[in-house]
C-alpha positions as CSV (number, residue, x, y, z in Angstrom):
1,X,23.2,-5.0,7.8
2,X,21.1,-2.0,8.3
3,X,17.9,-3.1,8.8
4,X,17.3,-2.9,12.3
5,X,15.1,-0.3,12.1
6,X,12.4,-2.7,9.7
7,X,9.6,-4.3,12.1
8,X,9.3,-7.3,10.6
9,X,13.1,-8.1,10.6
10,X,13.7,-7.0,14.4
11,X,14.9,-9.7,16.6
12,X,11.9,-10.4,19.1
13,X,12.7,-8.3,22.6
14,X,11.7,-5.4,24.7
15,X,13.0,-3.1,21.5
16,X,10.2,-4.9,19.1
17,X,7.2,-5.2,20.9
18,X,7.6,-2.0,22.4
19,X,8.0,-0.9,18.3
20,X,4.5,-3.5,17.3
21,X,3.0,-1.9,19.9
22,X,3.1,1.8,18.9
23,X,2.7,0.5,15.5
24,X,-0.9,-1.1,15.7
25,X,-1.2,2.5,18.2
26,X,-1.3,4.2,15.3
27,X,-2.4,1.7,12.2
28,X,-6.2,1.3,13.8
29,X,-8.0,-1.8,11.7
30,X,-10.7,0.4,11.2
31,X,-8.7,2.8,8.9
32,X,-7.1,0.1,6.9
33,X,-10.2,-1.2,6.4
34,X,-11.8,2.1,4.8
35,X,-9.2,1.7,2.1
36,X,-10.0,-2.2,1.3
37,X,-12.5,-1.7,-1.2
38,X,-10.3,0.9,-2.9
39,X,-7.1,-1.2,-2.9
40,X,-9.5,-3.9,-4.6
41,X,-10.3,-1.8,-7.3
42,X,-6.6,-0.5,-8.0
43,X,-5.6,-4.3,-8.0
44,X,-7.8,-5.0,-10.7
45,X,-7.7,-2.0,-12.7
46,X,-3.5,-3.0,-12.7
47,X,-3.8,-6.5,-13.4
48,X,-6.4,-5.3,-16.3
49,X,-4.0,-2.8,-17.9
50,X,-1.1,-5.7,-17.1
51,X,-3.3,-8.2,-18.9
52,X,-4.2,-5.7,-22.2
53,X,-0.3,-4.6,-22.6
54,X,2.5,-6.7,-20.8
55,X,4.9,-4.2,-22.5
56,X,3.6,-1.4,-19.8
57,X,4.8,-3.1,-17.0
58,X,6.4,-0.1,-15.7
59,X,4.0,2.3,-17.1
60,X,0.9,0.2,-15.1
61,X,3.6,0.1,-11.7
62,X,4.2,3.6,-11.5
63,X,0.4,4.7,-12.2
64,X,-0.8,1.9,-9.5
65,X,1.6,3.5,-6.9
66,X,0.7,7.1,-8.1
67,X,-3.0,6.1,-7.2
68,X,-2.5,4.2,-4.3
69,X,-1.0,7.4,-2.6
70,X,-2.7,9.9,-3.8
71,X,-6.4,8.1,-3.0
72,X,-4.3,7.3,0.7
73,X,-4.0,10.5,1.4
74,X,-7.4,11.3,1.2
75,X,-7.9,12.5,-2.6
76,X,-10.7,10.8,-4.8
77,X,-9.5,9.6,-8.2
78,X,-11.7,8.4,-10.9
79,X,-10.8,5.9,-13.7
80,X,-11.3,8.3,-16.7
81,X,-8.7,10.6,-15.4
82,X,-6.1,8.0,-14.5
């Protein structure tokens, strides 16, 4: 099928924990949690753009994403230049 390289859809073995492990190596809860408050904000400020023009749909997707990777790669973005 070609999805045996996707975590989630590995059959559980040697091959997958050894892949979870390394994962949650490298994805420390302490960094995910830095961005919580941030990924709050984006949610909102998507669903409130959503809710003002459900025409934008794709307009709204593409700048949530855009933000979401810029501010995860350690840029600050502020709402009046979004």
């Amino acid at each position: 099928m070609g999805v045996d390289w996707c975590l989630p859809l590995m059959p559980y073995g040697d091959v997958s924990q050894v892949h979870r492990r390394l994962f949650h190596q490298f994805l420390k809860t302490n960094e995910v949690k830095k961005l919580e408050s941030f990924q709050y904000l984006a949610i909102h400020e998507f669903l409130y753009r959503l809710a003002e023009n459900p025409r934008g749909f794709f307009g709204h997707t593409k700048l949530y994403v855009v933000l979401r990777l810029v501010r995860d790669h350690g840029l600050n973005v502020h709402r009046n230049s979004a």
